[in-house]
Backbone and ligand atoms as CSV (ligand in chain L), in Angstrom:
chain,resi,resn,atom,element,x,y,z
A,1,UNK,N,N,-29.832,44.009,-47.777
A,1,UNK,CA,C,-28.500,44.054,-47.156
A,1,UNK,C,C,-28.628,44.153,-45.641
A,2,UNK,N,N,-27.253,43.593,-44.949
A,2,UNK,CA,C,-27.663,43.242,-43.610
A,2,UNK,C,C,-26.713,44.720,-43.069
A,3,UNK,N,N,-27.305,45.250,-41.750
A,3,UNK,CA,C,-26.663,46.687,-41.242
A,3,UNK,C,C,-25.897,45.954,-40.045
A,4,UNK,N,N,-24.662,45.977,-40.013
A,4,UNK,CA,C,-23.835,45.318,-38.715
A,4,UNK,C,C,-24.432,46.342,-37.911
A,5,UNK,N,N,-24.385,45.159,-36.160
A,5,UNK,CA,C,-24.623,45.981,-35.044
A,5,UNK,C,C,-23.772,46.238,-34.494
A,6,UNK,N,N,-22.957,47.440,-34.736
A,6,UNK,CA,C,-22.054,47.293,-33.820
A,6,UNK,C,C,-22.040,48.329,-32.193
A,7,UNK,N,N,-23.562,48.525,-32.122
A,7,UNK,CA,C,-23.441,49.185,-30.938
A,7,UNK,C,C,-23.205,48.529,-29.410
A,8,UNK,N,N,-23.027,47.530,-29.461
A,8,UNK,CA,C,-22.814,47.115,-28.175
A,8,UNK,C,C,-21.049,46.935,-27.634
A,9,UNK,N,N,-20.921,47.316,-29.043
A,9,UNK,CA,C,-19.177,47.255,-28.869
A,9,UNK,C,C,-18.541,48.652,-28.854
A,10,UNK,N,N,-19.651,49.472,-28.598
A,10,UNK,CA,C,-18.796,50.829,-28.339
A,10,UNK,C,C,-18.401,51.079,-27.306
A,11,UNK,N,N,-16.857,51.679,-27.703
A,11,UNK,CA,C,-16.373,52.061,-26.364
A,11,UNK,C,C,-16.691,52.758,-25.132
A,12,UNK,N,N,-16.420,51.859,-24.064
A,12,UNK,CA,C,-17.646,52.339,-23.299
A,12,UNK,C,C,-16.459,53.786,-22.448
A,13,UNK,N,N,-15.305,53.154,-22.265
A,13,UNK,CA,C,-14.104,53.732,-21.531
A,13,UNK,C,C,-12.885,53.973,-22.201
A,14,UNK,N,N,-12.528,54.641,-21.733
A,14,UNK,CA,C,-11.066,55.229,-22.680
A,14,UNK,C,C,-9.893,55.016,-21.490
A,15,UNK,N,N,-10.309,54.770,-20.524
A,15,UNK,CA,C,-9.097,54.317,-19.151
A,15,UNK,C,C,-8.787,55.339,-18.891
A,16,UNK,N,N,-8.864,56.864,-19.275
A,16,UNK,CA,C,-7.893,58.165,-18.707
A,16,UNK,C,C,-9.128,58.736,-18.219
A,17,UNK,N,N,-8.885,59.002,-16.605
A,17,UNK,CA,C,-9.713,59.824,-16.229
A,17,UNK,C,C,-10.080,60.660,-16.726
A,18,UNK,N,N,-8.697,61.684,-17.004
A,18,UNK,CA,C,-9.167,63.062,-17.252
A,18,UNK,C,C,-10.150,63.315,-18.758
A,19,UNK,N,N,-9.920,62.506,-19.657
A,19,UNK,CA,C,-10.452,61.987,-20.837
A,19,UNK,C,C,-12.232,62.218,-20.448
A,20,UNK,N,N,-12.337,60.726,-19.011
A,20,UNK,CA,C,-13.818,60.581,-19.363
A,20,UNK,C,C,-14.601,61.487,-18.451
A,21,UNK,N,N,-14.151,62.827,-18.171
A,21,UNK,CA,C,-14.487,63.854,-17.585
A,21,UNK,C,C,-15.408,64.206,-18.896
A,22,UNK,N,N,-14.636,64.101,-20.297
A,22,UNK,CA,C,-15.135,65.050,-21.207
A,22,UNK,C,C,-16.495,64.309,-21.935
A,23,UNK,N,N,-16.980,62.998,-21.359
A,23,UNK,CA,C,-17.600,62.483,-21.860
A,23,UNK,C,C,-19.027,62.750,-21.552
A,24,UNK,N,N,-19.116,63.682,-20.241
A,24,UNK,CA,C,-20.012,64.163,-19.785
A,24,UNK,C,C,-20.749,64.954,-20.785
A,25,UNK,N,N,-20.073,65.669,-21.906
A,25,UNK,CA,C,-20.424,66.417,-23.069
A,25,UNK,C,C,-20.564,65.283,-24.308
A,26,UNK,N,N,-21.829,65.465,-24.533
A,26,UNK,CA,C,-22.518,63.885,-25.146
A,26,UNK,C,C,-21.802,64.602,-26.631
A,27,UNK,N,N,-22.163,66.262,-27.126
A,27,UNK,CA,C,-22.118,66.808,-28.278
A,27,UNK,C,C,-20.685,67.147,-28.101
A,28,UNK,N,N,-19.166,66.712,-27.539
A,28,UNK,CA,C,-18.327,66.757,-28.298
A,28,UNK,C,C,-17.681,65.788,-29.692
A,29,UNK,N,N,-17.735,66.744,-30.201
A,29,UNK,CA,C,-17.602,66.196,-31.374
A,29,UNK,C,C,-16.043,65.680,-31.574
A,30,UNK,N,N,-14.884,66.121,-31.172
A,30,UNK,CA,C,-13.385,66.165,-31.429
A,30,UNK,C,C,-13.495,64.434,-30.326
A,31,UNK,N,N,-14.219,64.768,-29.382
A,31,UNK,CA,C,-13.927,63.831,-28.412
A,31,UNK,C,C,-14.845,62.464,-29.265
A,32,UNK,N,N,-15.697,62.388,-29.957
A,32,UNK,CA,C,-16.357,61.428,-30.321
A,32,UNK,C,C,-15.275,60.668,-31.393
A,33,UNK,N,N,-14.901,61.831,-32.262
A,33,UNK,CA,C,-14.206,61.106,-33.429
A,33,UNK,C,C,-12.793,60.531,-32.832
A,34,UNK,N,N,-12.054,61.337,-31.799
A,34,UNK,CA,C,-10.652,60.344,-31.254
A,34,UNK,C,C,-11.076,59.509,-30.952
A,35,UNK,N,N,-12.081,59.532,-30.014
A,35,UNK,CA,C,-12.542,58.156,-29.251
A,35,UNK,C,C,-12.947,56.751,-30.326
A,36,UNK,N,N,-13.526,56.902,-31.745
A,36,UNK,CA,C,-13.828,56.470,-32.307
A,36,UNK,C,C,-12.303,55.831,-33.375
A,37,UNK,N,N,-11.552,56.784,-33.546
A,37,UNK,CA,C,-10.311,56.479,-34.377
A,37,UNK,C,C,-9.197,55.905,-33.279
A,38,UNK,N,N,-9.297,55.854,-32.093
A,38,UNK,CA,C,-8.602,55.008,-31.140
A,38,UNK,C,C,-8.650,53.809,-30.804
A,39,UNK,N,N,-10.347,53.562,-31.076
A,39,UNK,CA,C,-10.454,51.787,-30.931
A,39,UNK,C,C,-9.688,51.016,-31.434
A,40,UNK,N,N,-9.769,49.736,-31.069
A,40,UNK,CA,C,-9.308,48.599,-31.401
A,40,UNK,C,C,-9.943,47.899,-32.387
A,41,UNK,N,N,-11.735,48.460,-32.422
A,41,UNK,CA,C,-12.310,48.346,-33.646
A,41,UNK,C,C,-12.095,48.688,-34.839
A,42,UNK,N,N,-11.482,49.813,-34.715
A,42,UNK,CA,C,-11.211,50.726,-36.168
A,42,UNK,C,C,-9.625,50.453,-36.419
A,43,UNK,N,N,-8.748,50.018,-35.550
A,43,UNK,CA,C,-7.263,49.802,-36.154
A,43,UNK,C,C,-7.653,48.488,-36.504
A,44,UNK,N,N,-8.458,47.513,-36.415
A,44,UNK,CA,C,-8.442,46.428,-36.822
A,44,UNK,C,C,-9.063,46.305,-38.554
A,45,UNK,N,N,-10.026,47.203,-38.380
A,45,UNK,CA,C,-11.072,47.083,-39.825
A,45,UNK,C,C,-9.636,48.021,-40.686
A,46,UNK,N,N,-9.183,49.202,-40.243
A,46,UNK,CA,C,-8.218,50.330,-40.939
A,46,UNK,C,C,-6.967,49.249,-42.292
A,47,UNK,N,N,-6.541,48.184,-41.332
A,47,UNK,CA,C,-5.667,47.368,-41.776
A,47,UNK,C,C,-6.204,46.262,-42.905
A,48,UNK,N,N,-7.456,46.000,-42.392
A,48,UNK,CA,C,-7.963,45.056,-43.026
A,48,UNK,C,C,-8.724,45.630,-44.874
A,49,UNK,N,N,-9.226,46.799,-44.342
A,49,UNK,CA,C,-9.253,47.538,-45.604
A,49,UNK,C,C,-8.587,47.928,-46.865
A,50,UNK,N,N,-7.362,48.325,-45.821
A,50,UNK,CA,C,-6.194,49.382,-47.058
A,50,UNK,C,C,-5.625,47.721,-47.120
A,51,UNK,N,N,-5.918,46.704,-46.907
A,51,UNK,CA,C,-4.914,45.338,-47.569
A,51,UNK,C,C,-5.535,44.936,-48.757
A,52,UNK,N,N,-7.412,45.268,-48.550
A,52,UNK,CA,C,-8.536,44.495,-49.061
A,52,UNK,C,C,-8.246,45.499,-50.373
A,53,UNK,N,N,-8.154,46.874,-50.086
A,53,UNK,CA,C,-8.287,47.724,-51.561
A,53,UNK,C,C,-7.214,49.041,-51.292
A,54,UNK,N,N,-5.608,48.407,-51.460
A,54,UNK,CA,C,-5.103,49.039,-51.816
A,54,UNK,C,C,-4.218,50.145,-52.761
A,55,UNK,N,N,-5.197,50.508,-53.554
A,55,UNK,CA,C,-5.218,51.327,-54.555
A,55,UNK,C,C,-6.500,52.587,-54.282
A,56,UNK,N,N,-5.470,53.402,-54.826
A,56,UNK,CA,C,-6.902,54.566,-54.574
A,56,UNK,C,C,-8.445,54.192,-55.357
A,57,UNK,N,N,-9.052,54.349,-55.151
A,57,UNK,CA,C,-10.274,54.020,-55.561
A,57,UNK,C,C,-10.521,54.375,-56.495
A,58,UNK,N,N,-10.891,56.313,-56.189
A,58,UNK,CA,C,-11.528,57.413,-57.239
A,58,UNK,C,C,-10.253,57.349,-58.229
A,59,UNK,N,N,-8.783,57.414,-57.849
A,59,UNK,CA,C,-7.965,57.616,-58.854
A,59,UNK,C,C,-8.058,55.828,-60.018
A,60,UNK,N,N,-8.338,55.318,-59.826
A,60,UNK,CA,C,-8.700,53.906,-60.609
A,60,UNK,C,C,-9.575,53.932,-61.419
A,61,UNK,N,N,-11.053,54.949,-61.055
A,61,UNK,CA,C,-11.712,55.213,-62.256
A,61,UNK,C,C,-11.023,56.057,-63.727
A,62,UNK,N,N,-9.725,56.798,-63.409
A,62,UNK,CA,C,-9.467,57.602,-64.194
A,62,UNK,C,C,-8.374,56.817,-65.005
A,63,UNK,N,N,-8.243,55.638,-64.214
A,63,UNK,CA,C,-7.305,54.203,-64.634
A,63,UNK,C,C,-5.578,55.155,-64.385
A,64,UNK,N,N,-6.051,55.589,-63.277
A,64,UNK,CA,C,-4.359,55.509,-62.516
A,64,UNK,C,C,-3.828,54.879,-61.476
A,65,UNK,N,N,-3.953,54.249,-61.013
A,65,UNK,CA,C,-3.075,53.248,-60.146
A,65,UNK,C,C,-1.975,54.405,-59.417
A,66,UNK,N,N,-2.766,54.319,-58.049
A,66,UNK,CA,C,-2.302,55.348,-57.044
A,66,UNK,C,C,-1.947,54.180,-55.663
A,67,UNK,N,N,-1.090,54.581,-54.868
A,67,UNK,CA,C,-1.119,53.760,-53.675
A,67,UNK,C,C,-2.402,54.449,-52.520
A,68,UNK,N,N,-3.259,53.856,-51.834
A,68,UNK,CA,C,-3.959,54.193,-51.063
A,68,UNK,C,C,-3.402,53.937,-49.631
A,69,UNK,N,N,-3.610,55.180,-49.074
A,69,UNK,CA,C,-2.774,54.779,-47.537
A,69,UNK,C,C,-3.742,55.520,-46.629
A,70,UNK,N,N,-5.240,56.180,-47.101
A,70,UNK,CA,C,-6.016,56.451,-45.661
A,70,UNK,C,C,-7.105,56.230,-46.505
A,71,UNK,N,N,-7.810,55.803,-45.451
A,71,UNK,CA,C,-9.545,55.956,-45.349
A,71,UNK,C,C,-10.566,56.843,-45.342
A,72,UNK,N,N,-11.502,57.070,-46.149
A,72,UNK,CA,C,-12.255,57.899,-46.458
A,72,UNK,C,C,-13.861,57.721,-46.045
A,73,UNK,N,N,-14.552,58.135,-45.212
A,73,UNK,CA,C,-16.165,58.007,-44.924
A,73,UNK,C,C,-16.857,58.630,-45.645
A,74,UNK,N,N,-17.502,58.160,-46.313
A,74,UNK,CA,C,-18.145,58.767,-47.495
A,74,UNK,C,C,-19.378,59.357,-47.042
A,75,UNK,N,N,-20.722,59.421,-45.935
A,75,UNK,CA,C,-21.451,59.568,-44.916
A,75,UNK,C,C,-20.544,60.087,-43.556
A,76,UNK,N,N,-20.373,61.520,-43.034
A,76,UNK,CA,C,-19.892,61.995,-42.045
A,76,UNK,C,C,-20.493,61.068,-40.838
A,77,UNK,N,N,-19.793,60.172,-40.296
A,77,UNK,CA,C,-20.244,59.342,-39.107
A,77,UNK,C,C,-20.574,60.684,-38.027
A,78,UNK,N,N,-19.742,61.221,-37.740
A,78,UNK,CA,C,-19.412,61.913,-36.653
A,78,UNK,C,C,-20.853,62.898,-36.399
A,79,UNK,N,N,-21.702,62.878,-37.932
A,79,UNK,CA,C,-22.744,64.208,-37.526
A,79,UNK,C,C,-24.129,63.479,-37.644
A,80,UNK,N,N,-24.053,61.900,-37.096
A,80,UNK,CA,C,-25.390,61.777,-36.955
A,80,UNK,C,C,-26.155,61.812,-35.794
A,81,UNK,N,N,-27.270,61.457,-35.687
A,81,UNK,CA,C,-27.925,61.844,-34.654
A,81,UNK,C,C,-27.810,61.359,-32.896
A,82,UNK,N,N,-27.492,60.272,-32.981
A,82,UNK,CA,C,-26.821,59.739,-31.965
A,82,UNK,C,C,-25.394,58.496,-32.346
A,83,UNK,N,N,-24.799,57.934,-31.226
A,83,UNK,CA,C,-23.448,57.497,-31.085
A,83,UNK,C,C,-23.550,56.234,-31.778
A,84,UNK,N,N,-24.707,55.732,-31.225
A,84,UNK,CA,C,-24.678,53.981,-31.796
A,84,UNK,C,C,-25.060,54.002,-33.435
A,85,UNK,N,N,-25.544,54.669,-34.121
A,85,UNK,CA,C,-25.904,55.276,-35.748
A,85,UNK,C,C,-24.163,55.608,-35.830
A,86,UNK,N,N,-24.162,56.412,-35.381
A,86,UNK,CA,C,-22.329,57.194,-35.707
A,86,UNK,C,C,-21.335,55.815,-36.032
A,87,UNK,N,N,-21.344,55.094,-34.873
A,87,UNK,CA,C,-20.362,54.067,-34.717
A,87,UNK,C,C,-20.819,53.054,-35.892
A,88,UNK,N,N,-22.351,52.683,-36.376
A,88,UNK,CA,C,-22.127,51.850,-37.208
A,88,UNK,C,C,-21.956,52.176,-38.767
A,89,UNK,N,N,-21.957,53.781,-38.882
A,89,UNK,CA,C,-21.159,54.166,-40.548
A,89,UNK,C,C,-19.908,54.242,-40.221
A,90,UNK,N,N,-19.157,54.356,-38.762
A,90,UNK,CA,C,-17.963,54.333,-38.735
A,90,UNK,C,C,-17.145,53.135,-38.732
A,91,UNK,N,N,-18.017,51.900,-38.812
A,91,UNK,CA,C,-17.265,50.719,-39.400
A,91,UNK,C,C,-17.736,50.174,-40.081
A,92,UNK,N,N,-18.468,50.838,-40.829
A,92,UNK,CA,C,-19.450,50.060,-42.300
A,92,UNK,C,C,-18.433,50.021,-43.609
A,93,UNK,N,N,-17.851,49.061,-43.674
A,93,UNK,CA,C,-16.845,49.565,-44.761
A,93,UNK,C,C,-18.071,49.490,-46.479
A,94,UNK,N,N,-19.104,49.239,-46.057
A,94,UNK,CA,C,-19.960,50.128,-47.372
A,94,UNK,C,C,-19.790,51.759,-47.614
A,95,UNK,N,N,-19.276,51.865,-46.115
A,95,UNK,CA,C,-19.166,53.713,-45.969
A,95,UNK,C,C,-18.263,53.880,-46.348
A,96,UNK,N,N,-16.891,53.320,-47.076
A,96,UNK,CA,C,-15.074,53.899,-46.972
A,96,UNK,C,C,-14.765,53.135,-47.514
A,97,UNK,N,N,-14.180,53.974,-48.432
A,97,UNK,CA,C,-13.564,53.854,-49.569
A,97,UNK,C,C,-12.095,54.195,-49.020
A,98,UNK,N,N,-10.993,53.564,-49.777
A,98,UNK,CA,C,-9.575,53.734,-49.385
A,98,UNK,C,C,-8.841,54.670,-50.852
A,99,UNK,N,N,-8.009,55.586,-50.609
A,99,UNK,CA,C,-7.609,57.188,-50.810
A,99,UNK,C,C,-6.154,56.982,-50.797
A,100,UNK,N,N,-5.603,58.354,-51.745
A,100,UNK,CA,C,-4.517,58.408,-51.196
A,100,UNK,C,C,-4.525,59.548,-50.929
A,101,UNK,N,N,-3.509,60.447,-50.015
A,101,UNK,CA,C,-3.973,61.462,-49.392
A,101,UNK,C,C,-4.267,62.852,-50.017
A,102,UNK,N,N,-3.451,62.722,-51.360
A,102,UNK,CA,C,-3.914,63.383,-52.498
A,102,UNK,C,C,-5.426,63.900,-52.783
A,103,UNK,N,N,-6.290,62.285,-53.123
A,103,UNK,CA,C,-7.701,62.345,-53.464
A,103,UNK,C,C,-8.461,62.665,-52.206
A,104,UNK,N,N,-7.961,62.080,-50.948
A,104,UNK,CA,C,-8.779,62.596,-49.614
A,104,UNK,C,C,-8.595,64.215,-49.400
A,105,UNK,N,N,-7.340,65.054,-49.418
A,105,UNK,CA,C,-7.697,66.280,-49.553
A,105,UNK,C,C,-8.148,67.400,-50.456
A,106,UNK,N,N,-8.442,66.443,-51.483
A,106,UNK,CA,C,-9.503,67.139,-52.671
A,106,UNK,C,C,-10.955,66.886,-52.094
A,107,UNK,N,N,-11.014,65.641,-52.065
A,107,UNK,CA,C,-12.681,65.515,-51.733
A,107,UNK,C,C,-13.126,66.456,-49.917
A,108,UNK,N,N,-12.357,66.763,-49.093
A,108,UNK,CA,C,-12.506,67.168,-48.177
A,108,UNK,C,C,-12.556,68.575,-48.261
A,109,UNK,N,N,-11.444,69.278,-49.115
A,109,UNK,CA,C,-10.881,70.943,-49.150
A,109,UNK,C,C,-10.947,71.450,-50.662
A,110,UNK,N,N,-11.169,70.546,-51.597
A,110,UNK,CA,C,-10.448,71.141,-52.805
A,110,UNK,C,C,-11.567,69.983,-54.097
A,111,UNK,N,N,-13.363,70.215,-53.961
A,111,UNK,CA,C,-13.458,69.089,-55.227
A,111,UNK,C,C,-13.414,69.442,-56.500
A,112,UNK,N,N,-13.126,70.879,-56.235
A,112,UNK,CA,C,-13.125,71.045,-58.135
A,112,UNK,C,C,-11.891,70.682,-58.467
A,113,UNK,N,N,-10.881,70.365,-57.808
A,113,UNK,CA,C,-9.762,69.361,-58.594
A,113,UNK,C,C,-10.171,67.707,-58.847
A,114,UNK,N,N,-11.376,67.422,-58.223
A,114,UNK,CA,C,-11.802,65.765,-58.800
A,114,UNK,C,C,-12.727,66.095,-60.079
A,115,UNK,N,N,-12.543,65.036,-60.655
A,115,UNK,CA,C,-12.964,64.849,-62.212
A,115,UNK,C,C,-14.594,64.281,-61.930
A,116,UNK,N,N,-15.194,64.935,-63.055
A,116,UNK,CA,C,-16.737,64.698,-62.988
A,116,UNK,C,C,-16.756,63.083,-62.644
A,117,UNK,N,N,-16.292,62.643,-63.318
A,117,UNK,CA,C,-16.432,60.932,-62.723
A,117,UNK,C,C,-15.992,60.626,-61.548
A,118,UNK,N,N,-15.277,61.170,-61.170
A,118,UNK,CA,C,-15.222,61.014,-59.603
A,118,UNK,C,C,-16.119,61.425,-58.550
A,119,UNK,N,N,-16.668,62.482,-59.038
A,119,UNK,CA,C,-17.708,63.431,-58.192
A,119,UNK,C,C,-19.014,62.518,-58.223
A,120,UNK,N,N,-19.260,62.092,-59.742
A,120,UNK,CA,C,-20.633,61.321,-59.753
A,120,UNK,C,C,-20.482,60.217,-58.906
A,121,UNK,N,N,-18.987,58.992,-59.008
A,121,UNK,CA,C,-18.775,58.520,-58.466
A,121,UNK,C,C,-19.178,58.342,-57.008
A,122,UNK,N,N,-18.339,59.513,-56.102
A,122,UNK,CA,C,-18.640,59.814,-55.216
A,122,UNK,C,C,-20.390,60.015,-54.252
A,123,UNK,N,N,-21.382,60.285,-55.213
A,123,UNK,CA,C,-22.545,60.775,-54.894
A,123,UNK,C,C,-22.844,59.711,-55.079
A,124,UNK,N,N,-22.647,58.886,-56.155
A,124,UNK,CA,C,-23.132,57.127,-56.498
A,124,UNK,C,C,-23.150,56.656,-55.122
A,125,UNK,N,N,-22.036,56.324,-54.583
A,125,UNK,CA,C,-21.582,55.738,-53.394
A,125,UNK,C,C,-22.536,55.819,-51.653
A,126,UNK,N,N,-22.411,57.462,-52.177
A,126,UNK,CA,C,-22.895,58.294,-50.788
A,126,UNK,C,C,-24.354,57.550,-51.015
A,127,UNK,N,N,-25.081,57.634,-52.152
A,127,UNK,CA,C,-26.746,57.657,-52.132
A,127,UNK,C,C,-26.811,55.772,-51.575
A,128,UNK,N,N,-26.259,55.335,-52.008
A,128,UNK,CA,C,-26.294,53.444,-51.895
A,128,UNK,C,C,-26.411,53.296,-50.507
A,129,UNK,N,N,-25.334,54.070,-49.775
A,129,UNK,CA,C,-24.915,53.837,-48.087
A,129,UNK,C,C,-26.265,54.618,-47.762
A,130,UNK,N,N,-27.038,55.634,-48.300
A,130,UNK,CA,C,-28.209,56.000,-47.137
A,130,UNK,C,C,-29.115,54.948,-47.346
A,131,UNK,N,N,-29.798,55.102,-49.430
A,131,UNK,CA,C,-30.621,53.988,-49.132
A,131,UNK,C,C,-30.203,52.769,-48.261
A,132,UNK,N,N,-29.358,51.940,-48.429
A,132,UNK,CA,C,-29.260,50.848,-47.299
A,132,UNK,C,C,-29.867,50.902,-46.020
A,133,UNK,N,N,-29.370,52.369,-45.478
A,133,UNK,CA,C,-29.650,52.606,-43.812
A,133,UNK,C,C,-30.875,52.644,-43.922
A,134,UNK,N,N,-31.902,53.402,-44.989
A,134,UNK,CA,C,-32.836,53.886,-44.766
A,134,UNK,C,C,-34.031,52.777,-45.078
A,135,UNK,N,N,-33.614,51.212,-45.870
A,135,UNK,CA,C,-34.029,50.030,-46.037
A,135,UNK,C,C,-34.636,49.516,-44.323
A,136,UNK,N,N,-33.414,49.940,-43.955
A,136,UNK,CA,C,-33.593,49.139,-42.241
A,136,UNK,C,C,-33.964,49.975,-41.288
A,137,UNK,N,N,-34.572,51.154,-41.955
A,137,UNK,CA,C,-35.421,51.870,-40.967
A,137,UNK,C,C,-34.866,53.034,-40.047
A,138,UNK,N,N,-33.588,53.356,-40.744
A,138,UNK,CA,C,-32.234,53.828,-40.517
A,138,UNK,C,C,-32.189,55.455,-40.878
A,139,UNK,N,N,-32.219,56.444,-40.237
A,139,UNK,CA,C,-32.359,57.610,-40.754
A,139,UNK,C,C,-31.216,58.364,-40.598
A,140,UNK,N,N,-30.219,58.339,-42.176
A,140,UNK,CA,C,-28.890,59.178,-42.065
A,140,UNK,C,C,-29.031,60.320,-42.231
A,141,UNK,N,N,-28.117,61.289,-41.319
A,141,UNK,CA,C,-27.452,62.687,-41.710
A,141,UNK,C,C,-26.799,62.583,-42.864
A,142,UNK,N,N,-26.852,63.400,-43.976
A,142,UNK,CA,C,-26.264,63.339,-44.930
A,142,UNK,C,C,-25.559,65.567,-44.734
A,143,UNK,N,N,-24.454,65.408,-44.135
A,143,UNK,CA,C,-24.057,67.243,-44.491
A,143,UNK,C,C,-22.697,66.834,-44.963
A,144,UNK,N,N,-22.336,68.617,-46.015
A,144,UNK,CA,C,-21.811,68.443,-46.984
A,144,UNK,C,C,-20.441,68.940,-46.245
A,145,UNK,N,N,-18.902,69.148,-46.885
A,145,UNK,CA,C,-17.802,69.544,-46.523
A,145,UNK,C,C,-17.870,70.917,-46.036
A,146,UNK,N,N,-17.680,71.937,-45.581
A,146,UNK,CA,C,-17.726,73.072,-45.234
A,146,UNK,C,C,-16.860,73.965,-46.313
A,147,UNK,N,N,-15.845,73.369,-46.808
A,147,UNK,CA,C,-14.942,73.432,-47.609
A,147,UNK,C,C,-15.090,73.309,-48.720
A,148,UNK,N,N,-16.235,72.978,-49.091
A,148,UNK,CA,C,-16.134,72.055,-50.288
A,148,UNK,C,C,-16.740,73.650,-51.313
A,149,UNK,N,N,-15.389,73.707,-52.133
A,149,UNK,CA,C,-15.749,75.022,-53.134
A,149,UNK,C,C,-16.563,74.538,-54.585
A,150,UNK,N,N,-17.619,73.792,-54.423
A,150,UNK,CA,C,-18.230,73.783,-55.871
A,150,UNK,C,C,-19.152,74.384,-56.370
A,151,UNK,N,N,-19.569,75.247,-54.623
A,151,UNK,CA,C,-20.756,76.198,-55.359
A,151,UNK,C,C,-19.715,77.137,-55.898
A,152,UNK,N,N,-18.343,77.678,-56.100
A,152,UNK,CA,C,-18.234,78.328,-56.242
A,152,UNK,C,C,-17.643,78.832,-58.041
A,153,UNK,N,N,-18.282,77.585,-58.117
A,153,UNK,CA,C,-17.299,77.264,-59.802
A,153,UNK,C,C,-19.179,77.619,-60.386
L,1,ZN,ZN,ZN,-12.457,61.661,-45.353
């Protein structure tokens, strides 16, 4: 499988001064992910996605037919090791799966409300997107929800 490049298309500028003051801080993280969900890259792929697979995904294995209206990264872009890695799980649509906001705030805050097939599901997915990266020599962060209560069951 081929790994899009999309590092040469990262945003280099955001046009607001006061903005690229904060860019001086390589490890903000709040500032990486707006900057990243503001492009013109990501409203373009966002649309093209939820048209390509609009139905929830995980809720389809359980054969319910849900409307999907956000996007889900299945690989945290935001916590890898550098920007140009970040940016290309952040438009890998191998990485994102389309949700409805239901199933996105289970898998984020709440997975012991997803069904074992969803969960395996889910890990199915996650393991495919590293091997890939890791085919091309690609070394992903893989960290888990902070939230995520399943050690606690
Ligand atoms: Zn998500």
């Amino acid at each position: 499988m081929e790994i899009p490049q999309y590092s040469t298309t990262i945003p280099r500028t955001t046009g607001n001064p006061r903005r690229e003051k904060k860019r001086i801080f390589p490890d903000s993280h709040a500032f990486l992910v707006s900057k990243f969900y503001n492009s013109k890259a990501w409203k373009r792929l966002r649309d093209v996605l939820l048209r390509r697979n609009p139905i929830d995904q995980l809720e389809l294995l359980e054969r319910h037919v849900e409307s999907a209206t956000e996007l889900h990264h299945l690989i945290k872009f935001a916590d890898q090791a550098n920007e140009a890695i970040a940016w290309q799980l952040f438009l890998d649509d191998d990485n994102i799966i389309s949700v409805s906001k239901t199933t996105h705030n289970r898998i984020h805050y709440n997975s012991s409300e997803l069904t074992d097939k969803q969960r395996v599901k889910l890990k199915e997915m996650k393991e495919k997107v590293v091997a890939k990266y890791l085919l091309a020599g690609v070394h992903i962060i893989e960290t888990e929800d902070r939230n995520d209560n399943r050690s606690n069951q």
